[in-house]
Each structure stands twice: as structure tokens, then as C-alpha cells.
C-alpha positions in Angstrom: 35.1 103.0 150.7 33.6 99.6 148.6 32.8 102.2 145.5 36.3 103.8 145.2 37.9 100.2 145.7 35.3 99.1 143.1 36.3 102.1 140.5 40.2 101.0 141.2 39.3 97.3 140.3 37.6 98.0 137.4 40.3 100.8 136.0 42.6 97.7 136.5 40.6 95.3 134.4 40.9 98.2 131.9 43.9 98.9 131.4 44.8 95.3 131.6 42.3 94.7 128.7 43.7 97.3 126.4 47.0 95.5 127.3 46.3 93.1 124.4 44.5 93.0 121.2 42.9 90.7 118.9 44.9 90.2 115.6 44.2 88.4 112.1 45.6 87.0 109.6 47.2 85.2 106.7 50.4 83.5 106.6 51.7 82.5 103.3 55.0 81.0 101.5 55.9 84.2 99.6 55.1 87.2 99.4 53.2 86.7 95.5 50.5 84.2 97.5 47.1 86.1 96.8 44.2 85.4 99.7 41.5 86.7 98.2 40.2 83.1 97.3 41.2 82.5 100.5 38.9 84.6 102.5 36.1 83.7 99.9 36.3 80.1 100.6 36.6 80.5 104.2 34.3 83.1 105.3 37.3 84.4 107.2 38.3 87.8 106.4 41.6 89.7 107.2 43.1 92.8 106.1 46.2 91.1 104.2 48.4 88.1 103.9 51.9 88.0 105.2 54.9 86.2 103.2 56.3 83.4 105.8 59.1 81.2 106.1 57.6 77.5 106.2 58.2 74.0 105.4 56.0 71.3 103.6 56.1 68.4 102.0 55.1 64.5 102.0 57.3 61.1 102.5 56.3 57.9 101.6 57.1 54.9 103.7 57.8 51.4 102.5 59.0 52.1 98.8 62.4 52.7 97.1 61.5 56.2 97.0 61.0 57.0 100.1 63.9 58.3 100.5 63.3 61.3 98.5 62.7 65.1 100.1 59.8 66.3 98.3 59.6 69.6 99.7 59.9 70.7 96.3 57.0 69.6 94.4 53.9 71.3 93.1 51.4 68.3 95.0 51.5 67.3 98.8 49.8 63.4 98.7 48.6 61.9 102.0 47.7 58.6 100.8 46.6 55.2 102.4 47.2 53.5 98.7 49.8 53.4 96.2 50.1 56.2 94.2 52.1 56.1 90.8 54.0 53.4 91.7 55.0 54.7 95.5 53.8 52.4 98.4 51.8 54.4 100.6 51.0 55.7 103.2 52.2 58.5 102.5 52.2 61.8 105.5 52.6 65.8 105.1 54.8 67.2 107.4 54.4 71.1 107.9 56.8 73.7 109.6 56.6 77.5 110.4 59.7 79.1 111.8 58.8 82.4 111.1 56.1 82.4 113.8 58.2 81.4 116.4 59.4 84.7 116.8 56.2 86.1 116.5 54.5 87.8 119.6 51.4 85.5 119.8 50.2 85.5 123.5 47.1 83.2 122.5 45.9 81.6 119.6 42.0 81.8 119.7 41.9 79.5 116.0 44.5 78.3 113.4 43.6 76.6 110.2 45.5 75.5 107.3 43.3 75.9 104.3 44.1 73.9 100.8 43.2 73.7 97.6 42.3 69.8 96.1 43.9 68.9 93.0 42.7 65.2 93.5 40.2 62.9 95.6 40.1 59.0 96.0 37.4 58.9 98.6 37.2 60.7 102.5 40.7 60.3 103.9 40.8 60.6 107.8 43.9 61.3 109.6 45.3 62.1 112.6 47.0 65.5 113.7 50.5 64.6 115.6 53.3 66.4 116.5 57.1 65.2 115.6 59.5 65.6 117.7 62.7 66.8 115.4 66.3 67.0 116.6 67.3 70.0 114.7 64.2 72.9 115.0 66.0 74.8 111.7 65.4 71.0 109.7 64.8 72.5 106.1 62.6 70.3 103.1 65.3 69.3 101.7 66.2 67.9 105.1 63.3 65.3 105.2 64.1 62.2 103.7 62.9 60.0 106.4 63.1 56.6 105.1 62.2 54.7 107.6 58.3 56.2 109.3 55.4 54.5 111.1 52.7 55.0 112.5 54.0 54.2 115.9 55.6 56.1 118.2 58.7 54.0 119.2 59.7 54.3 115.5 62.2 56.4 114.9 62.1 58.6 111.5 64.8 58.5 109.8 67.1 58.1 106.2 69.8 60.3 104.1 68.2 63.5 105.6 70.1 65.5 108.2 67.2 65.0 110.8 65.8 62.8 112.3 62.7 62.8 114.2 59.4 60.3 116.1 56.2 61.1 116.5 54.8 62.6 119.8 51.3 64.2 120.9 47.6 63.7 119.3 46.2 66.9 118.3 43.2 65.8 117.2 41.6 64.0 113.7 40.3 65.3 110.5 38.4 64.0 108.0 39.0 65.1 104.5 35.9 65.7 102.3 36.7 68.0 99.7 36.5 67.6 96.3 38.9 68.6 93.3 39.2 72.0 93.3 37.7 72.9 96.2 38.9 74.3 99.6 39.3 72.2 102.1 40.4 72.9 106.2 42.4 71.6 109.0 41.9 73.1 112.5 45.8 73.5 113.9 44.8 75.3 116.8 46.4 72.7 119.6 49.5 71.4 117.1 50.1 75.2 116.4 50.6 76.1 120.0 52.4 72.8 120.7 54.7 74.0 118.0 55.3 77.4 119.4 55.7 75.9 122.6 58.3 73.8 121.8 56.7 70.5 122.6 56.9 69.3 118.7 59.3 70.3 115.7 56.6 70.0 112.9 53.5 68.6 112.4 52.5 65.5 110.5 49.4 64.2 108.9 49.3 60.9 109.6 46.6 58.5 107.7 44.2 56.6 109.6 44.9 53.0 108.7 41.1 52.1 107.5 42.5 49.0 104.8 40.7 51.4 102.0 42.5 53.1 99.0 41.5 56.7 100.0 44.2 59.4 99.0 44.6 63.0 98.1 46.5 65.7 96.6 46.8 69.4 97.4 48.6 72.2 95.8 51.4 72.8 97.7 53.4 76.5 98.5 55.6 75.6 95.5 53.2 75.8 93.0 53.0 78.1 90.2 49.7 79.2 91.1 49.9 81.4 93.2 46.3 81.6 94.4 45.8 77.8 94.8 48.5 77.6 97.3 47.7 76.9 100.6 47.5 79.3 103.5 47.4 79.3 107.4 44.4 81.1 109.1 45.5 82.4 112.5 43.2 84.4 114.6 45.5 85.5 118.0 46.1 88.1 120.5 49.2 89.6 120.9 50.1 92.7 123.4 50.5 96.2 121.7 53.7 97.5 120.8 54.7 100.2 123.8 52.1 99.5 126.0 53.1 96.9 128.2 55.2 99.7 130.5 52.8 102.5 130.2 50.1 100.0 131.7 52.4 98.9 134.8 53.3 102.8 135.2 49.7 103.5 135.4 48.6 100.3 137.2 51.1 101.4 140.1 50.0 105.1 140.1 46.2 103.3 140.1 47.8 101.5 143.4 49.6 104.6 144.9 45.9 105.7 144.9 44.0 103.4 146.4 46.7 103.3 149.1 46.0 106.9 150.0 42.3 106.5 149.7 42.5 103.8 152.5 45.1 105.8 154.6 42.6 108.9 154.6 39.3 107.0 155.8 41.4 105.8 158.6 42.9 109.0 159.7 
């Protein structure tokens, strides 16, 4: 009687296994992003890239400009120094609506990869969530004017959002030189994100009192294979087989039941 309980428990573990499988991939701006470089640089591989809906882009805080949505610029700058005449700091907010609706049960590893146009010295910064009133907010939404550091400031300005920081996710210290790839583990923020909890993520700046900065191609630029691109290894359930597993997990029961009614007749 143990062994045929055994067999049914392990025909369960089965099918519940081939409930779900592993899934990875490349998620990019638009649909002309190439990941070839991409797979190169990383030493991840996947079968393709897929063209997503996402926001980025960089504010500055304490400057006459910073005020401006620049969403639409070829360079992301996460800076700790001025910059061109900008006070910094300066933080990248990201965004990916499209994956919201995507069927990700759990994410095993996210990474946002980059390509360095410039480099003034190892930048450290922190991974935090933002909490955002509007989750469809757009680039040319995020003006924030007024940003800190700390969380009891409120983000805000002539944008149609407004938003605060929330959550740690973790730090990252940047490395990387010009033209170079360089990595950010959004495994936690990513989930957080898809969760809920946050409405983008920021990259915050460490405050160290150095001049450390740098510039990335962002998924505006007119290169398409120095854009950046989001690594996401995940499991997700297959496609029509979430009900032929529960019909055959009850027939599997139906079973056992019998078995145990017969060795006590």
C-alpha cells in the first residue's frame, strides 16, 4: 500500500512540474533593438529579443532645469556632480508596462544591461522603488522638480505625476568603462514592480561628496545595438495546461481513493 501511495505522490510532483516552464529572454524598446551584442557581453543567451513598451529617462534635482522630461534623449546621466551646467545629482527612473501583463509566475534573475558612453570614476547607487500616483505615468510625464534622497520628499513639478521613494532593493556599483557593457541586477525591484508595491524604479546616487558620474545610451538612441536591454530569466505556466493537469491530478486522486478502498475490503 506505501508503494502505490508513493507512485501517486510522485505522478503528482510530475505533472505539477510540467505545470511550468523555464523561459528566457530579451526585452527591448522596439522592435529594431538587435541583442546579439547583448548576449555577447553577457554570457546570457536567449533565442530572441522582444520589442516592449518601457519608460526611461534622468531628472536632475536642484537646477533650473530640472524641470525638464528627458525621456527623450539619446544619454541617461546618473551623476553626483554637475554636468554641463545641470546641478546634480541626477537619478534614472525606469518603467515596463508591458510586463505587467505578462504571465511571469517567478522571476529566477532580471538585469538591465547598458552600454557606457562616458565614465567620471565608480558611481554607486542605490536600487529604490517610487511609489507613482498614476501607474500609465509616460516620459514625458516626469518632470519632477522637486527630488531627494529622502523618503518624506515628495517628487514633484510641471509633470502630470507625482511620486516618493519607497523600498531598497539593493546597491550597485558602476565600473564600466566607455563603451563597455555594464549590469544591474533588478531581480527584487522587478518583482516589486510587478507586484505593485512600486511604480518605477529609480537609481539613486550614493551621496560619497566625489564627482563620480556616468552616461549610458538610452532606448532612444539611433543605435540600435547600443541600447539597453532587460535580461529576464522566469517561469511562467504553459499555455493549456493548467486544466489538463487538475483533470488528471483528480483522476490521479479518484485512484488512490479506490486503491485504499480495495485493501480495506
Amino acid at each position: 500500500m506505501k508503494t502505490n501511495k508513493c507512485k501517486v505522490l510522485v505522478a503528482v510532483g510530475l505533472l505539477c512540474a510540467v505545470a511550468s516552464a523555464q523561459a528566457v529572454e530579451w526585452w527591448f524598446h522596439s522592435a529594431g533593438q538587435t541583442y546579439g551584442d547583448l548576449n555577447t557581453a553577457s554570457g546570457y543567451s536567449a533565442t530572441g529579443g522582444e520589442a516592449t513598451a518601457w519608460n526611461d529617462t534622468y531628472l536632475y534635482g536642484g537646477s533650473a532645469y530640472s524641470n525638464d522630461a528627458n525621456g527623450d534623449l539619446d544619454l541617461m546621466s546618473l551623476a553626483e556632480v554637475t554636468i554641463a551646467g545641470f546641478v546634480g545629482p541626477s537619478y534614472v527612473v525606469l518603467s515596463f508596462p508591458d510586463l505587467l501583463t505578462e504571465q511571469m509566475a517567478t522571476i529566477n534573475t532580471a538585469e538591465l544591461w547598458w552600454n557606457v558612453q562616458s565614465f567620471m570614476g565608480t558611481m554607486t547607487f542605490d536600487i529604490r522603488g517610487l511609489h507613482i500616483d498614476d501607474a500609465n505615468w509616460t516620459e514625458s510625464d516626469s518632470s519632477w522638480n522637486e527630488k531627494d534622497r529622502s523618503d518624506d520628499v515628495l517628487w514633484h513639478g510641471d509633470g502630470a505625476v507625482t511620486g516618493s521613494l519607497t523600498g531598497n532593493y539593493g546597491t550597485a556599483t558602476h565600473t564600466a568603462g566607455e563603451g563597455e557593457w555594464a549590469s544591474v541586477d533588478l531581480t527584487s525591484a522587478l518583482e516589486a514592480y510587478r507586484n505593485g508595491d512600486i511604480g518605477a524604479i529609480a537609481f539613486v546616487p550614493v551621496d560619497s561628496g566625489m564627482t563620480y558620474a556616468t552616461q549610458f545610451y538610452s532606448s532612444e538612441y539611433a543605435t540600435a545595438s547600443l541600447r539597453p536591454g532587460l535580461f529576464v530569466d522566469y517561469v511562467v505556466p504553459e499555455p493549456g495546461q493548467t486544466a489538463a493537469v487538475l483533470l488528471t491530478l483528480s483522476g490521479a486522486w479518484i485512484a488512490y481513493r479506490r486503491m485504499r478502498s480495495g485493501s480495506k475490503a
